[in-house]
C-alpha positions as CSV (number, residue, x, y, z in Angstrom):
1,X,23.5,118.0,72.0
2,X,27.0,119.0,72.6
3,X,28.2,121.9,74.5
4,X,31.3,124.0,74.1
5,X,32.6,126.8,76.2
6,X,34.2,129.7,74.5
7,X,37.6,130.7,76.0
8,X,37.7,134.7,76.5
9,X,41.3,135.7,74.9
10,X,41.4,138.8,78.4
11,X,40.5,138.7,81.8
12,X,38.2,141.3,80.7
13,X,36.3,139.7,77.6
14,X,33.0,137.6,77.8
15,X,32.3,134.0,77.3
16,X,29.4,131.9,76.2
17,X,27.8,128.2,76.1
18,X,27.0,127.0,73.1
19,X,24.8,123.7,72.1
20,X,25.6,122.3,68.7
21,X,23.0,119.4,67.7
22,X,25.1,116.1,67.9
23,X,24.6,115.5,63.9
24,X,26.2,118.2,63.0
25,X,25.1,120.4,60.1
26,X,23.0,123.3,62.0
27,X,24.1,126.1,63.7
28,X,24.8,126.6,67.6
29,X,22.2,128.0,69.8
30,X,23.9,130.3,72.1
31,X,22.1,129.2,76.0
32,X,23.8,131.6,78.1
33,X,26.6,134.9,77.8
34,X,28.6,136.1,80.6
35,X,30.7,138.6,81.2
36,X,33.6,136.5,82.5
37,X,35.3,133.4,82.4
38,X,32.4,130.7,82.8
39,X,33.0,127.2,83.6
40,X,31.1,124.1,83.0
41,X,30.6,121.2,85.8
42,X,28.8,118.6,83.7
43,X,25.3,117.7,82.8
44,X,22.6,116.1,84.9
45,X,21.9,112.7,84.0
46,X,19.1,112.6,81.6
47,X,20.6,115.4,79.2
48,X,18.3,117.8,79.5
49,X,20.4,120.6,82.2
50,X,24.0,122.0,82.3
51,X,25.5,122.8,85.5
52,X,27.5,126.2,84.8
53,X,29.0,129.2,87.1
54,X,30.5,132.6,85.6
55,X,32.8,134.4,88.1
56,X,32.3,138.1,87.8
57,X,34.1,141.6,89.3
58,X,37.3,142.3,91.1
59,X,36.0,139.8,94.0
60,X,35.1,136.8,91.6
61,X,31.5,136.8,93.1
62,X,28.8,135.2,90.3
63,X,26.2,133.0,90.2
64,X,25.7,129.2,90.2
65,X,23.3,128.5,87.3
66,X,21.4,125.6,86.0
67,X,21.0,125.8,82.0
68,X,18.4,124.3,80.0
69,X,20.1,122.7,77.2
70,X,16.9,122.9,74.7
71,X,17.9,126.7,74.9
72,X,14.8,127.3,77.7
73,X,15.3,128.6,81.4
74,X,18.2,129.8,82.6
75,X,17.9,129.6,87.0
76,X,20.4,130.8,89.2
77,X,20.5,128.6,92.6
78,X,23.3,130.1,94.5
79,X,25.7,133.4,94.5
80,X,29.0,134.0,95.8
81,X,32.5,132.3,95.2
82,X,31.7,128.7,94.2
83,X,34.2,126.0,94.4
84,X,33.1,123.0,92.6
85,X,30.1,121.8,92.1
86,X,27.8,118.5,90.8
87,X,24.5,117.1,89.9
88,X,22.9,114.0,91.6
89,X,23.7,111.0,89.4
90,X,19.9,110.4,89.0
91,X,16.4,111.9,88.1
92,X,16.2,113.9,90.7
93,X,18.5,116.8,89.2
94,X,20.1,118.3,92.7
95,X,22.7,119.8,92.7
96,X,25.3,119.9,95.4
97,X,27.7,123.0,95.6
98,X,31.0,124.3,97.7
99,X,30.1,128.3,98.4
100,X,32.1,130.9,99.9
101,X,31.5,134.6,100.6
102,X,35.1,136.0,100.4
103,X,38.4,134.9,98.3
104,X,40.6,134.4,101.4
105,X,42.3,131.0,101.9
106,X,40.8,131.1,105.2
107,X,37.5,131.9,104.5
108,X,35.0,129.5,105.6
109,X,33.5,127.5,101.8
110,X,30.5,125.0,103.1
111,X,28.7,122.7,101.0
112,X,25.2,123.0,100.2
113,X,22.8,120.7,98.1
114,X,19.8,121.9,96.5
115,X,17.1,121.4,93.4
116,X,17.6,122.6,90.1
117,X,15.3,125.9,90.9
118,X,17.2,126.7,94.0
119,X,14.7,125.1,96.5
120,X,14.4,123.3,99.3
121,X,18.5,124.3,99.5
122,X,20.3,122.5,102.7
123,X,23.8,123.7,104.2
124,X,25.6,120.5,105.1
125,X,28.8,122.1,106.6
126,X,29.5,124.2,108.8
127,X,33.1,126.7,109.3
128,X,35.2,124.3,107.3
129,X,36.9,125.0,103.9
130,X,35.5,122.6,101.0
131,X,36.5,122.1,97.2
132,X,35.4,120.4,94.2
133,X,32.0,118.1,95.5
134,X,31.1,115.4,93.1
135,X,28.0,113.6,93.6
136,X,28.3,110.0,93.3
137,X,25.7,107.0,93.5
138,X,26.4,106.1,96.8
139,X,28.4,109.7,98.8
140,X,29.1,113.0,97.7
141,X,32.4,113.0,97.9
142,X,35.1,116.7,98.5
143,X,38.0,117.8,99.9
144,X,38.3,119.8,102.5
145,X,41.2,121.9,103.2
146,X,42.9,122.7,106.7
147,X,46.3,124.8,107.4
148,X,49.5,122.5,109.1
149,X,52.3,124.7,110.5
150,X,54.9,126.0,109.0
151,X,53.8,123.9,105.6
152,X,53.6,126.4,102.3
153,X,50.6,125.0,101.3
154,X,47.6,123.4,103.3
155,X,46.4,120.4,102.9
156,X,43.4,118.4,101.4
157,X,41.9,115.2,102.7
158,X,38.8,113.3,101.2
159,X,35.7,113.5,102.8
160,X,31.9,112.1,102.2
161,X,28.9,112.6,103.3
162,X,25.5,111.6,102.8
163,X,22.9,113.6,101.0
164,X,20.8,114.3,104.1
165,X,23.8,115.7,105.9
166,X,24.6,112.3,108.0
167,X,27.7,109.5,107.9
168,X,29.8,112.4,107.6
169,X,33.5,110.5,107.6
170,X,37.2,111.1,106.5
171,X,38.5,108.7,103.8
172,X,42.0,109.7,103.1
173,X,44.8,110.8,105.7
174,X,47.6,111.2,103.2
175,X,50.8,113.1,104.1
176,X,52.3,115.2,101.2
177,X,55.3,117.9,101.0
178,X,55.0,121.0,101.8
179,X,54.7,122.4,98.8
180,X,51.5,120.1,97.2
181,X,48.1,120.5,98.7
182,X,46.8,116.8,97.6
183,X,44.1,115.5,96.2
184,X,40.8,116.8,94.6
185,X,37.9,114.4,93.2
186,X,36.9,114.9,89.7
187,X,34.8,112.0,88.7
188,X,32.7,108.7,89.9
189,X,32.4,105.3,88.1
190,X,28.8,104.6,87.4
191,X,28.6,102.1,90.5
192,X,30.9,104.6,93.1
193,X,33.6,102.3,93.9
194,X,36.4,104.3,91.8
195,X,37.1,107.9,91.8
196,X,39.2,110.0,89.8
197,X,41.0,112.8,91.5
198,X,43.7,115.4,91.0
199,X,46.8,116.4,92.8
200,X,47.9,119.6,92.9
201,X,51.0,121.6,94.1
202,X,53.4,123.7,93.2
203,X,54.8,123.1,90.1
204,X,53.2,119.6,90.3
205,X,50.4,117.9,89.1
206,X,49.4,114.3,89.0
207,X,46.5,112.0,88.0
208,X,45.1,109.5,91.0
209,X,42.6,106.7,91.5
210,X,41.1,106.1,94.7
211,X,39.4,102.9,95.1
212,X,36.4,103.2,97.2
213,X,35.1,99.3,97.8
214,X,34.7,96.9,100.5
215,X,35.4,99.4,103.6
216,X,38.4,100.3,102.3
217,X,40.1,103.6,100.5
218,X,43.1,103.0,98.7
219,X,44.7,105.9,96.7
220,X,46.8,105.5,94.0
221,X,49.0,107.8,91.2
222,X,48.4,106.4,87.8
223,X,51.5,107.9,86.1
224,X,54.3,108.7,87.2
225,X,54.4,112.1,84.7
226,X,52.9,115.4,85.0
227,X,49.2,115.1,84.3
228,X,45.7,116.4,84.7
229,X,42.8,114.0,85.1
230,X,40.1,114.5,82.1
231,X,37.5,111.5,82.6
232,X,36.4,108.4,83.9
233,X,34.4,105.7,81.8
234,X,31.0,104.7,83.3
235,X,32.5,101.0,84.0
236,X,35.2,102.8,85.5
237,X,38.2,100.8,84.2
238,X,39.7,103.3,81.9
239,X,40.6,107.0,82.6
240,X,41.7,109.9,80.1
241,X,44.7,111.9,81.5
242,X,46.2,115.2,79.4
243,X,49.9,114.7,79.9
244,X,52.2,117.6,80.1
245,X,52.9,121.1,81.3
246,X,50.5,124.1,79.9
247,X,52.3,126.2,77.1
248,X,54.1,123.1,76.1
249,X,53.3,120.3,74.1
250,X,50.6,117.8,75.4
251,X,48.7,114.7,74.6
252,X,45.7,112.7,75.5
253,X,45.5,109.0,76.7
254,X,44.1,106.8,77.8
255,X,44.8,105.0,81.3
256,X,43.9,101.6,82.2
257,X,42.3,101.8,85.7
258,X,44.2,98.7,86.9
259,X,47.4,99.8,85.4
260,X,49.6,99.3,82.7
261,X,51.0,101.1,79.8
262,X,48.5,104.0,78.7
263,X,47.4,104.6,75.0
264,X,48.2,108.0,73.1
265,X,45.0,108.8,71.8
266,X,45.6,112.6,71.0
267,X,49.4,113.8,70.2
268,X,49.2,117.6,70.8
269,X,45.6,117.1,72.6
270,X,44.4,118.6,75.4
271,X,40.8,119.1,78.0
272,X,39.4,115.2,76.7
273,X,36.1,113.8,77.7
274,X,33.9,111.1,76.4
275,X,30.3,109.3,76.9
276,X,31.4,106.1,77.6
């Protein structure tokens, strides 16, 4: 199956997932209808679940929900303000998650991991400020976010940390202007050595591969261009990047992970992903 996610024209409208069968020819089966803007984190590594939340009132409080994608159970495993969230690259189907109780930029968001019910559920932080956990096959990987001075914007480092809450350790200590915030991961290679992040700022935004081998962390931009990072192939040596500014034209390529010259896949594309 494939799922799409239907973009509400008004703050105020209502959104829905849809699975169409891969083949085409039969009509969607709506899984789940929310009365807000409802965003999709992936799906967990057999197929079978779709990670989803679906922000709701003035205070963007909703739940964290797990989606059977044969149209069954729906199970909601956390509630609050969520901040990113990711299923364990295997059979196991956890499901680690950033919450929050309030919108404020100082408000603490921790990270939690739980099963697909909402079991068992295990806070791994505690009092910091986390985005954007991704669960690979070795770390769950985030950023965490602290204030510096008299800086506009805070800043984001990489963190890990073990399932089980232990070998909790820092992996970047980039320094960026005062106006960007840095980096946020978005995606694993199916062996964990390369990660595909975001940077984010003010009136800036930039594609990055951090290369996480050997003992070492090495960060890198991959174009020099405004971008946004879309996906990371299993091998991990290619990357899909939309390139250019929202409201104005855009287009999908592809990025060699090593480097290079990227391929225009999509003139006028935009939000790519793939199975590869």
């Amino acid at each position: 199956m494939a799922v799409v996610e239907s973009l509400p024209p008004a703050a105020n409208a209502t959104s829905e997932v849809l699975a169409y069968p891969a083949s085409g020819g039969a009509a969607a089966t709506k899984l789940y209808h929310c009365d807000g803007f409802l965003r999709i984190y992936g799906w967990s590594a057999d197929s079978k679940l779709i990670l989803a939340s679906c922000p709701q009132g003035l205070k963007d409080r909703g739940p964290l929900l797990v989606i059977a994608a044969d149209g069954g159970s729906v199970a909601t495993i956390a509630r609050g303000v969520i901040d990113g969230a990711s299923f364990a690259p295997n059979s196991s189907d956890a499901v680690v998650y950033a919450l929050g109780s309030s919108q404020l930029l100082s408000a603490p968001v921790n990270l939690f991991t739980t099963s697909p019910t909402g079991t068992g559920t295990q806070q791994l932080t505690h009092g910091w400020v986390i985005s954007a956990p991704v669960w690979g096959p070795n770390e769950i990987v985030f950023a965490r976010t602290t204030p510096r001075g008299k800086a506009i914007a805070p800043i984001n480092q990489l963190w890990s940390i073990d399932p089980n809450g232990t070998a909790l350790r820092q992996l970047t200590h980039m320094k960026v202007d005062p106006l960007a915030t840095g980096l946020e991961p978005l995606a694993f290679s199916a062996n964990g050595e390369h990660l595909l992040c975001g940077f984010s700022g003010t009136d800036q935004s930039s594609s990055w591969a951090v290369t996480l081998s050997g003992g070492t962390v090495v960060p890198r931009q991959l174009l020099n261009e405004f971008s946004v990072p879309d996906g990371i192939s299993r091998s991990g040596t290619e990357v899909l990047l939309t390139k250019g500014f929202e409201g104005q034209p855009t287009s999908v390529l592809s990025v060699r992970w090593s480097g290079g010259k990227p391929t225009v896949l999509a003139p006028r594309g935009v939000n790519a992903s793939w199975n590869e």
